[in-house]
MARTOR-89305 format. One line per field, with one value per residue (C-alpha): residue number from 1; x negated, y, z. Coordinates in Angstrom, 3 decimals, decimal comma. Each point is the difference from the previous one (the first is absolute). Layout:
BEGIN
nr	c(NUM ...) $
X	c(X ...) $
Y	c(Y ...) $
Z	c(Z ...) $
This chain:
BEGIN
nr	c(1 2 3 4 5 6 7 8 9 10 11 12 13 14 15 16 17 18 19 20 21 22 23 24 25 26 27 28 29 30 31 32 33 34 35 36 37 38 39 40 41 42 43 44 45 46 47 48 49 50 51 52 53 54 55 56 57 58 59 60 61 62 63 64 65 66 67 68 69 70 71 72 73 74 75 76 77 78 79 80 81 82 83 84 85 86 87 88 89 90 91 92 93 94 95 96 97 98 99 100 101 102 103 104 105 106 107 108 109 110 111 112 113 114 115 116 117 118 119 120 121 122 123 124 125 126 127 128 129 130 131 132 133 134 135 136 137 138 139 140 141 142 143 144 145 146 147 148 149 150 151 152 153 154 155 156 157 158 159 160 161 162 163 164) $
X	c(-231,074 -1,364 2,002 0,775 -1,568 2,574 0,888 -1,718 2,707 -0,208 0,324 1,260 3,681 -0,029 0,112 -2,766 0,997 0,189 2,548 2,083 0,761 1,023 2,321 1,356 0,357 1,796 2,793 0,102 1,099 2,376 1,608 0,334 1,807 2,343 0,949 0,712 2,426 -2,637 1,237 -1,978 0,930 0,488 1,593 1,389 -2,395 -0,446 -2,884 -3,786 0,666 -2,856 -0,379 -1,093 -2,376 1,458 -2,788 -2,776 -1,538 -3,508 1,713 -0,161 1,821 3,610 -1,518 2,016 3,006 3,322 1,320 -3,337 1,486 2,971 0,934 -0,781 0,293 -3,548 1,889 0,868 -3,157 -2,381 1,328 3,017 -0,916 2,841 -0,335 -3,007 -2,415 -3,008 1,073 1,472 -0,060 2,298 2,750 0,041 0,110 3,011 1,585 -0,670 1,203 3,394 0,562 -1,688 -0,306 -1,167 -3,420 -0,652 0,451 -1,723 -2,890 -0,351 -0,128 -2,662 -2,187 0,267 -0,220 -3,363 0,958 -1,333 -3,066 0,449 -1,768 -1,841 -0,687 -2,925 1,718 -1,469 1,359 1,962 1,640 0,978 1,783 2,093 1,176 0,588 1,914 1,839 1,384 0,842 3,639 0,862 -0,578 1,035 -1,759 -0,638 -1,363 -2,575 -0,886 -0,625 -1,784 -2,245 -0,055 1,455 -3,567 -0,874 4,056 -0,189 -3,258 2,132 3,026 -2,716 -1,337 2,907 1,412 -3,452 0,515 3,327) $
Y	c(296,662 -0,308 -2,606 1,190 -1,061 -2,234 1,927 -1,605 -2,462 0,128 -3,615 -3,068 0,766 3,665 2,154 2,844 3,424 1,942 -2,680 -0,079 3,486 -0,475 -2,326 2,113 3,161 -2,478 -1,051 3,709 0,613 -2,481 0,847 3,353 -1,056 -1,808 2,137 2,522 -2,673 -0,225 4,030 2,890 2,061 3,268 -1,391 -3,695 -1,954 -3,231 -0,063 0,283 0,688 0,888 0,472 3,484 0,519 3,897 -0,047 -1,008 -3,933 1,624 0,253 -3,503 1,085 0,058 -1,685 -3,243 1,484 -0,394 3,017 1,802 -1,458 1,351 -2,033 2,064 -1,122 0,811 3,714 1,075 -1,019 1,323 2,418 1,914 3,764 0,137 -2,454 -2,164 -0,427 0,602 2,592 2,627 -1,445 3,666 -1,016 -3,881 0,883 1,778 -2,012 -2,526 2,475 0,324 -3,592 -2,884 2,595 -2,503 -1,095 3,844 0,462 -3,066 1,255 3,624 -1,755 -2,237 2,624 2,609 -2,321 -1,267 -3,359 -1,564 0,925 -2,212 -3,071 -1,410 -3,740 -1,276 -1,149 -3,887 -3,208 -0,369 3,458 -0,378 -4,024 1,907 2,312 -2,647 -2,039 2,938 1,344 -4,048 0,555 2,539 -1,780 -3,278 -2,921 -0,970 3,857 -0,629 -3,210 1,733 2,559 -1,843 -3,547 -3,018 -1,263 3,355 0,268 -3,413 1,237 2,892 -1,923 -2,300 2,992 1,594 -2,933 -0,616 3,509 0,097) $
Z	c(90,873 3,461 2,271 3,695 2,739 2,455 2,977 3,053 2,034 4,083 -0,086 -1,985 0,986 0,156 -3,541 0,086 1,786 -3,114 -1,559 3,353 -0,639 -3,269 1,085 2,936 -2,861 -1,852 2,637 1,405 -3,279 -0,396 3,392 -0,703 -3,073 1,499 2,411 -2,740 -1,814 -2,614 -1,162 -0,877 3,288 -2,812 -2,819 0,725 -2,466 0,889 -3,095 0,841 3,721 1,946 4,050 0,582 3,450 1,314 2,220 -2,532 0,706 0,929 3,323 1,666 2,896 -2,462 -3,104 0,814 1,745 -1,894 1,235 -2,441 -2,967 -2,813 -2,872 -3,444 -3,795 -1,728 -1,590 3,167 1,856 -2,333 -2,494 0,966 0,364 2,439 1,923 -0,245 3,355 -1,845 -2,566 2,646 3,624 1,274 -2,337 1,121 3,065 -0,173 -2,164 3,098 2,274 -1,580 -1,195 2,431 2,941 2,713 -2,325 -0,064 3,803 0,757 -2,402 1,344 3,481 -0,881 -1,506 2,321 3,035 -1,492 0,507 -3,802 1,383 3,215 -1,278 2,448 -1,420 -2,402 -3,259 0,126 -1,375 2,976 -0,282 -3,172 0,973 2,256 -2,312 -2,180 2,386 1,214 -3,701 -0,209 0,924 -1,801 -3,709 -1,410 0,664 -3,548 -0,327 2,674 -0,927 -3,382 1,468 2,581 -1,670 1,796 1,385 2,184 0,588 1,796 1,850 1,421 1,233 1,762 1,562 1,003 1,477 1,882 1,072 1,066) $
């Protein structure tokens, strides 16, 4: 079995880009969950909940945006015929239409204004530590601490504080 290559780190302190995204996935998601009350947004699981992007995460412009995310369990993310995303996009969308009608208008909006197209940055290391920092508050600290590890977590309150 052939062993991966390590992903090449920006500096001692700093995790490599492609791992900094990982991690910013990973509290994106966790936000998103929370602000959902850990339910499925269709059925009220709170079992294998997963944060759906409605404007897919190709987009960097809304990839990290809370507002981008809904709270599904695994069924109704992936294999409802009624209502699943990826299985019939016209049906979720009116099912989001009738039930969580502010992510639907905030959705159409975004799409047909262009604007998760609007990304105008370069996705670097530093990019991705302010995304991290900024999805900071919205999960426990024991979660990003989990997430990040306590060594670059320390890094980032150094910086920030430097910063601000």
């Amino acid at each position: 079995m052939a062993r991966k290559r390590p992903r090449k780190r920006t500096n001692k302190d700093i995790p490599a880009k492609g791992v900094l995204r990982d991690m910013a996935d990973r509290l994106w998601s966790l936000a998103v969950r929370g602000d959902w009350a850990n339910r499925c947004a269709v059925c009220g699981k709170r079992t294998s909940l997963q944060a759906h992007h409605l404007v897919p995460r190709q987009h960097a412009a809304t990839r990290y945006e809370l507002r981008n995310g809904c709270c599904l369990c695994a069924h109704c993310h992936t294999f409802n015929a009624d209502t699943s995303p990826h299985l019939n996009a016209a049906g979720w969308l009116l099912w989001l239409k009738i039930h969580w009608r502010g992510c639907h208008d905030w959705y159409v909006t975004t799409v047909e204004s262009g604007d998760h197209r609007r990304f105008d940055g370069v996705k670097t290391a530093a990019y991705y530590c302010g995304v991290i920092c900024g999805l900071r508050e919205y999960v426990e600290e024991e979660d990003f601490e989990r997430i990040v590890g306590s060594r670059f977590s320390r890094w980032l309150e150094k910086q920030e504080d430097t910063d601000g």
